[in-house]
C-alpha positions as CSV (number, residue, x, y, z in Angstrom):
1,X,180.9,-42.2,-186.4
2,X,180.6,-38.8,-188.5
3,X,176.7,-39.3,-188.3
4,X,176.5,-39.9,-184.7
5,X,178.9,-36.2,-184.4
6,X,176.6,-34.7,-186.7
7,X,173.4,-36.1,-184.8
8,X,174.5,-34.7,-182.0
9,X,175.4,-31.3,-183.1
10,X,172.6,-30.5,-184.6
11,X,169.5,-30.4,-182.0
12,X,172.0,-28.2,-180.1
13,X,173.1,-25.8,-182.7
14,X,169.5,-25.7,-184.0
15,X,168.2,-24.1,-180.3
16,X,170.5,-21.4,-180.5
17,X,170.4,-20.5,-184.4
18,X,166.3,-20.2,-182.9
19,X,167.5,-17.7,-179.7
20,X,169.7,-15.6,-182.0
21,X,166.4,-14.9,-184.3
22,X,164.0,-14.4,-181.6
23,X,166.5,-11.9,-179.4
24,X,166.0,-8.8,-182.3
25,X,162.2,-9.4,-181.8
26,X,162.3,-9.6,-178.4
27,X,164.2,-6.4,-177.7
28,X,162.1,-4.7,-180.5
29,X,158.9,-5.6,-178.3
30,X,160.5,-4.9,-175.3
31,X,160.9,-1.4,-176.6
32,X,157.4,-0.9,-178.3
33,X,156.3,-2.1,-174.7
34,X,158.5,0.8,-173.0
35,X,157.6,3.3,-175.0
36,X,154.3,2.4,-174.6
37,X,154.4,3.0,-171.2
38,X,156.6,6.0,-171.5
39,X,154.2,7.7,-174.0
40,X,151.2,6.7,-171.3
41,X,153.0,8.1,-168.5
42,X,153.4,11.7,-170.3
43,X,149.6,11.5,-171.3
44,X,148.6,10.8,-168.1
45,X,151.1,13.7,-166.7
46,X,149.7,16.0,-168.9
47,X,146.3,15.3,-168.0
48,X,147.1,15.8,-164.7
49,X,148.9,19.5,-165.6
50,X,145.6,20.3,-167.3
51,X,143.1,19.4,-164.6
52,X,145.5,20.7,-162.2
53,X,143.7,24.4,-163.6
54,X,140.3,23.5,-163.1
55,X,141.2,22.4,-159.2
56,X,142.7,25.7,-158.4
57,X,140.0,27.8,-160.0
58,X,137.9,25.4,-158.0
59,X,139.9,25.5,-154.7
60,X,139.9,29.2,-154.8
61,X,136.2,29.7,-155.3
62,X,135.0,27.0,-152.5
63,X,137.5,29.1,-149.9
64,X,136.0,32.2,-150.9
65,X,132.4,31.0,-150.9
66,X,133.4,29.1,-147.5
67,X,135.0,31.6,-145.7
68,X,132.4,34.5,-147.1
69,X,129.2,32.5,-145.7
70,X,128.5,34.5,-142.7
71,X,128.0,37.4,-145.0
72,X,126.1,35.3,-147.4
73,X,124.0,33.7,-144.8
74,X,123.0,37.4,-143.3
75,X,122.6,39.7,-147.0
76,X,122.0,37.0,-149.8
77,X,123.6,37.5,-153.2
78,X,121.8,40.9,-152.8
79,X,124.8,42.1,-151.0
80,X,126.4,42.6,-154.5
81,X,123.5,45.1,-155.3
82,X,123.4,47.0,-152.0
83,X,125.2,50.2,-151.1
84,X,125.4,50.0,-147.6
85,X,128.8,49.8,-146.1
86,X,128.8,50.4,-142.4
87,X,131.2,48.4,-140.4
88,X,129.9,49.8,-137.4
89,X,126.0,48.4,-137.4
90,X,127.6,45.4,-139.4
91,X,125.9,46.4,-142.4
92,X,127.5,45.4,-145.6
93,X,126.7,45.7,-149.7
94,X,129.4,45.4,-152.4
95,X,127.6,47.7,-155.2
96,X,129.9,50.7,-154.9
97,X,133.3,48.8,-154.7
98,X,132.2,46.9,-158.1
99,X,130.9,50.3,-159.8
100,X,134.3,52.1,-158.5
101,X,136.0,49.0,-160.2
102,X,134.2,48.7,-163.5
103,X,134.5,52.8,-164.0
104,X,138.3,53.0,-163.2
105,X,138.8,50.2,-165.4
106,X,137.1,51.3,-168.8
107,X,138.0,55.1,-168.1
108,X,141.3,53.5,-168.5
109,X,141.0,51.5,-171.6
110,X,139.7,54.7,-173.1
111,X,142.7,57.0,-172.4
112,X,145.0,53.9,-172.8
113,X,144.0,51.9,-175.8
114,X,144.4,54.9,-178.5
115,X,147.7,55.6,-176.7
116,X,148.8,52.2,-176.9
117,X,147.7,51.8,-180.5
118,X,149.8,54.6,-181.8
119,X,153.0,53.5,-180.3
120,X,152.6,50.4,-181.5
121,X,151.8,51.7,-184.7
122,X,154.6,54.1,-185.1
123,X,157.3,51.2,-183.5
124,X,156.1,49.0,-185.9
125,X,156.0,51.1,-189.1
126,X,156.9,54.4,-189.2
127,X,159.4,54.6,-186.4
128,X,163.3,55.4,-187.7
129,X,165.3,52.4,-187.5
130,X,167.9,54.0,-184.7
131,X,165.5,54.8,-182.2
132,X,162.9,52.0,-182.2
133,X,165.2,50.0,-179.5
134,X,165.1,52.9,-177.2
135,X,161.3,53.6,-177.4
136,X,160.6,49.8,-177.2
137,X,163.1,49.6,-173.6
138,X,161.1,52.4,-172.4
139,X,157.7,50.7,-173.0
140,X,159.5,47.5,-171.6
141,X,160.8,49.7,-168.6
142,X,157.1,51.2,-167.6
143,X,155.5,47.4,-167.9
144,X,158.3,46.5,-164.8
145,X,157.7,49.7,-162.4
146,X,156.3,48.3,-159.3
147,X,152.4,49.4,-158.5
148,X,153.8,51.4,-155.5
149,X,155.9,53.4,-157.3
150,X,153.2,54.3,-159.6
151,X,151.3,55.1,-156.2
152,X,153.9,57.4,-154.9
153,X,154.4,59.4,-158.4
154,X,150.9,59.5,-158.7
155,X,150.8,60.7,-155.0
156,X,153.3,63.8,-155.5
157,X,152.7,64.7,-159.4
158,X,149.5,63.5,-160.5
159,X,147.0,64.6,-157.7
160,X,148.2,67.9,-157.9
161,X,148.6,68.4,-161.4
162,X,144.6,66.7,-161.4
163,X,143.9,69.6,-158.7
164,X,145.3,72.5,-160.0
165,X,145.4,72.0,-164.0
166,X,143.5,69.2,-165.6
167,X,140.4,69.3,-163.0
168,X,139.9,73.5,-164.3
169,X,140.5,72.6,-167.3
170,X,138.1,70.5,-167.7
171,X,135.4,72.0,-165.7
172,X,135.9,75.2,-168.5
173,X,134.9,72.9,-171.7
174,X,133.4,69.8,-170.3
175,X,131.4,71.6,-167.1
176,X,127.7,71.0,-169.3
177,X,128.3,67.1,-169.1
178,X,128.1,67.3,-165.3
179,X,131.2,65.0,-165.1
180,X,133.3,66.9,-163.6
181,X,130.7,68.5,-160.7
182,X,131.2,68.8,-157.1
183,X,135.0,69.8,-155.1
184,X,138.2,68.7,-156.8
185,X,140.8,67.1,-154.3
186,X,142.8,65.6,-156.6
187,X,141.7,62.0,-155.6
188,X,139.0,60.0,-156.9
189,X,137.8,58.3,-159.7
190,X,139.8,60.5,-162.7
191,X,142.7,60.3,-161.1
192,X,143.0,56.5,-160.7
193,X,141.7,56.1,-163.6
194,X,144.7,58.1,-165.4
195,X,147.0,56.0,-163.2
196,X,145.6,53.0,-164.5
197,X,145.9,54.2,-167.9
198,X,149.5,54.4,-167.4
199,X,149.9,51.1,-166.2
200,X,148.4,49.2,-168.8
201,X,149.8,51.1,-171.7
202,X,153.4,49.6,-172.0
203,X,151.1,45.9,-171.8
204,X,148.5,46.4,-174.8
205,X,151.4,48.6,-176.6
206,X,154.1,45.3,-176.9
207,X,151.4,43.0,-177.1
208,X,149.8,45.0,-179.8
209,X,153.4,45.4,-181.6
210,X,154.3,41.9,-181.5
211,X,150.7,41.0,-182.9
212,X,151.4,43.4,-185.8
213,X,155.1,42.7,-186.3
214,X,153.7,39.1,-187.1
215,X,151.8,40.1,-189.9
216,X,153.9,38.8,-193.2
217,X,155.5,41.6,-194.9
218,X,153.6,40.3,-197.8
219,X,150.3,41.2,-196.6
220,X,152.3,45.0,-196.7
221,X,153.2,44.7,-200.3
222,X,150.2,43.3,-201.8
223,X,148.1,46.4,-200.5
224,X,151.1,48.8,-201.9
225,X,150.9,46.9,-205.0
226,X,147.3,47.8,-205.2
227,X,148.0,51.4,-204.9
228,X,147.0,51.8,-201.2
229,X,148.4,55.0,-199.1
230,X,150.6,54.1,-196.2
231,X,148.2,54.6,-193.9
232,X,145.2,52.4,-195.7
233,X,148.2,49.9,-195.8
234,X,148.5,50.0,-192.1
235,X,144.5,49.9,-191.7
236,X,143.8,47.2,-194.2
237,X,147.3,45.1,-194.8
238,X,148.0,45.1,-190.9
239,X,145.2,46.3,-187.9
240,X,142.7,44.3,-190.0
241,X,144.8,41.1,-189.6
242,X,145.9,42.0,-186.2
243,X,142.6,42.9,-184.8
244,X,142.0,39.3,-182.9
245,X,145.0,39.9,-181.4
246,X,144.7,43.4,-180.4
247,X,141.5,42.4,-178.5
248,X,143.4,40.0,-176.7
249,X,145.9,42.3,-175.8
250,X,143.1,44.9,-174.8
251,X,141.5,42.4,-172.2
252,X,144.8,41.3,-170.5
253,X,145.0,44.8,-169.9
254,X,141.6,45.0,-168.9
255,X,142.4,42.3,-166.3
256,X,145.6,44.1,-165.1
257,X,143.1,47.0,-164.4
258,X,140.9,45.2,-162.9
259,X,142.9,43.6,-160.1
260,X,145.3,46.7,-159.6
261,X,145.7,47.8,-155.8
262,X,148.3,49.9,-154.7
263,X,148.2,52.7,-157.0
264,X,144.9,52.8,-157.1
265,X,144.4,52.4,-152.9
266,X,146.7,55.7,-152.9
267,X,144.6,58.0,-154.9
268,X,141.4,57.1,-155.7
269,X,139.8,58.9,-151.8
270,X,138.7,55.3,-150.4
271,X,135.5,56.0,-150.0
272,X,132.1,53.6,-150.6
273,X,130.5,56.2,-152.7
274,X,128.8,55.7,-156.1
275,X,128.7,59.3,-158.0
276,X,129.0,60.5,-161.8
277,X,131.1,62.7,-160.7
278,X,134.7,62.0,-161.8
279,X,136.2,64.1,-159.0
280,X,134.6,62.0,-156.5
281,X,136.0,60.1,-154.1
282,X,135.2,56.1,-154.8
283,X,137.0,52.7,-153.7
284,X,137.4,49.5,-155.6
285,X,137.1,45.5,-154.8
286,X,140.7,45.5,-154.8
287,X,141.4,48.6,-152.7
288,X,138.7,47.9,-149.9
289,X,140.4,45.0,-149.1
290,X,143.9,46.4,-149.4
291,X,142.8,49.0,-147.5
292,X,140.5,47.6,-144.0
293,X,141.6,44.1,-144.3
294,X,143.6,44.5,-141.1
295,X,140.6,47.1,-139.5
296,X,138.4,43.7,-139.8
297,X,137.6,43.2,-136.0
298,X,134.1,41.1,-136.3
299,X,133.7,38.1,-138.1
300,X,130.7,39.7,-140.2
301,X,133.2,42.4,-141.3
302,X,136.1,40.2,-142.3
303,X,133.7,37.7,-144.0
304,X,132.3,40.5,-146.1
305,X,135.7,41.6,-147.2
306,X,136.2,38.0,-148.4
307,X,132.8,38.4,-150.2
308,X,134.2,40.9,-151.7
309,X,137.0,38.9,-153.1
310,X,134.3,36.5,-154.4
311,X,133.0,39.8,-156.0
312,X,135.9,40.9,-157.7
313,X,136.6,36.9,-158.6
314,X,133.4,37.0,-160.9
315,X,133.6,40.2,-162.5
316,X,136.9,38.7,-163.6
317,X,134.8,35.8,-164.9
318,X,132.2,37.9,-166.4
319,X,134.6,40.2,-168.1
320,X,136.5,37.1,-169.4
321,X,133.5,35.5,-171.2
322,X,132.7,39.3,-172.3
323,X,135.8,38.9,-174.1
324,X,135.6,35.7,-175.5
325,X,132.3,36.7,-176.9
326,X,134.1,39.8,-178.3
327,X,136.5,37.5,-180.1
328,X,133.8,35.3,-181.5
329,X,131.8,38.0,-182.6
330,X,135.1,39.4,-184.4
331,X,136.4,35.9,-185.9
332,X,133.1,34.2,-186.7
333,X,132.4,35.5,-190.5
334,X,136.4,35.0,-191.1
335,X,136.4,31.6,-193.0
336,X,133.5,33.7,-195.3
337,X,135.9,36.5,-196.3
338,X,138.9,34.5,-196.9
339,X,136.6,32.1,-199.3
């Protein structure tokens, strides 16, 4: 009698002693399987945030080249090495918008970049401790003044002061270079360029002084230790480490100058002229369309301000890989020196 209970209890107790070992696997495959999947989905999420880039720079080109091809049909690529601009007779080059560009833009890394350095410099290491918050809001504050703002200041101060004090000035000791020949206005290429200047200052200065404020304060003490002045500290222990990044900070500048409009519509004279004359009136990619964009009555005219977009779309490129070269050529012997 005791067998036959004990034969039958057992095949069923043996089943489920089987299901209670196999449920801990199961759910710990069921997991590995979901996570699986989860980690798949955020890979393939990614992906898609990363190619997303590539299809916008590629969306934006094929619109530009699209809806630039009457222009490119009638001139050619040549129309980015011809000076014509006549909207009248619907003839059309883009060789003084790019030279007004390119000038404005390194005229103002040259003013700008020195400036920018020292600030940065003197926030970072020589400034007293009570006023460095107060000079860093202002450099803060100049980054987040509107472009128009700068156009209108620039509109009321700066043209005149270029007129009346800077533009004699520098006729009297820089007249033999025959940069500063012809009428001064007040508008045209130096006086964008100085408004430009402005602009990208308070953007390479905090760049710049984040970049160096990064540098370990040991990299400070070991040139001290050495028996370094404060200032061949600064040149050795902390530029020299911060240079990479100072070149980065240089060409997002760069590419703020590059693109800017307003300001530079307002007081740069609007005018498709190419001269070495920094008094002259000139124009820009940026402010040629800003500025007859809404005059465009014929197709050939509007499609030729879109080639101009295209324009100003690869001198961005070209500047870019201009860069990139510049931080190669500055990191490649790196791993040599630290060895």
């Amino acid at each position: 009698m005791l067998s036959t209970v004990a034969a039958a209890v057992t095949p069923a107790a043996a089943p489920q002693a089987g299901n209670a070992a196999a449920s801990p696997i199961r759910d710990f495959l069921s997991r590995r399987g979901s996570g699986r999947l989860a980690d798949a989905s955020f890979a393939a999420i990614m992906l898609v945030c990363a190619l997303s880039i590539f299809a916008i720079v590629l969306f934006i080109l094929s619109i530009l080249i699209v809806r630039s091809h009457l222009s490119l049909a009638q001139f050619g690529w040549s129309f980015f090495t011809r000076s014509a601009w006549d909207p009248v007779s619907g003839d059309f080059g883009a060789l003084p918008f790019i030279f007004g560009t390119l000038a404005t833009s390194f005229l103002a890394l040259l003013m700008a970049v020195p400036l920018a350095l020292g600030v940065a410099i003197f926030l970072t290491e020589l400034c007293p401790q009570p006023l460095r918050a107060p000079i860093s809001f202002l450099t803060e504050l100049l980054a987040a003044i509107p472009s128009v703002v700068y156009g209108l200041w620039a509109v009321f101060v700066l043209i005149p002061l270029v007129r009346d004090v800077i533009g004699p000035f520098l006729v009297k000791f820089f007249g033999w270079t025959t940069l500063f020949d012809g009428t001064n206005f007040g508008v045209g290429l130096l006086t964008a360029s100085i408004i430009l200047a402005i602009m990208i200052l308070p953007i390479i200065s905090s760049l710049t002084r984040d970049i160096m404020t990064a540098v370990p304060n040991s990299q400070r003490e070991a040139v001290l230790a050495l028996g370094a002045t404060r200032w061949e500290m600064i040149r050795i222990g902390v530029l020299r480490n911060s240079r990479i990044g100072i070149v980065g900070a240089i060409m997002l500048g760069l590419g703020r100058a590059l693109g800017e409009t307003m300001a530079v519509t307002m007081v740069i004279g609007n005018h498709p002229n190419i001269s070495k004359s920094l008094f002259a009136p000139a124009n820009t990619l940026a402010s040629v369309i800003a500025g007859e964009f809404s005059e465009a009555t014929s197709d050939i005219y509007l499609s030729a301000l879109i080639e101009i977009g295209l324009a100003l779309f690869l001198v961005t490129i070209v500047v870019n890989a201009i860069a990139r070269l510049m931080v190669w050529a500055v990191t490649r012997n790196a791993p040599a020196r630290v060895q």
